[in-house]
Residue, then its C-alpha position, 0 to 999 in steps of 0.5 A: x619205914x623201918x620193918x617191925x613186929x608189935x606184939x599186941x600189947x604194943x599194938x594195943x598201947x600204940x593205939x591208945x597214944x594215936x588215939x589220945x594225940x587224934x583227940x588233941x587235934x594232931x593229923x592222922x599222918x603226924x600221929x602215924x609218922x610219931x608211932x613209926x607205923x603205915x596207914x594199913x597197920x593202924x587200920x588193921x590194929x584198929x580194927x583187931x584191937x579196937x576198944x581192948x585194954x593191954x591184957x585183953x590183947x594178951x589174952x586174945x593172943x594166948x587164945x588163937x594159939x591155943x585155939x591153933x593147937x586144939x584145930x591140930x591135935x583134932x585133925x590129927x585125931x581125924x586122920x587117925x581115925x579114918x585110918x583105922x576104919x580103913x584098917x578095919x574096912x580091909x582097904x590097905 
């Protein structure tokens, strides 16, 4: 198969048809060779995007990078305060 990023709201909508054509009796393979995605994607998609509607995926999204941004400007944070109490301990 062809290599491809979803973004989620892709993710979440590609769930929902394979979820809605399972329902209508197809096969798991059928259903991952019409949505052009392996086994382990959709498992994986199930398991982050299980039950989420479109914009809840956005929103997830929106707030890991928010998430990533505040871990980085808090270690920042730390790195500069233990330099400047080794600036004031006299260790440079």
């Amino acid at each position: 198969m062809k290599r491809h990023r979803h973004t989620p709201e892709q993710a979440v909508r590609k769930l929902r048809e394979g979820e809605r054509l399972l329902n209508e009796g197809k096969d798991l393979t059928e259903v991952l060779r019409h949505l052009e995605i392996a086994e382990s994607t959709w498992n994986r998609w199930r398991h982050q995007y299980g039950g989420m509607n479109v914009s809840g995926a956005k929103r997830l999204k929106e707030l890991e990078a928010e998430n990533a941004r505040l871990k980085r400007l808090l270690a920042e944070a730390e790195l500069d305060k233990a330099m400047l109490k080794e600036l004031a301990e006299g260790k440079w």
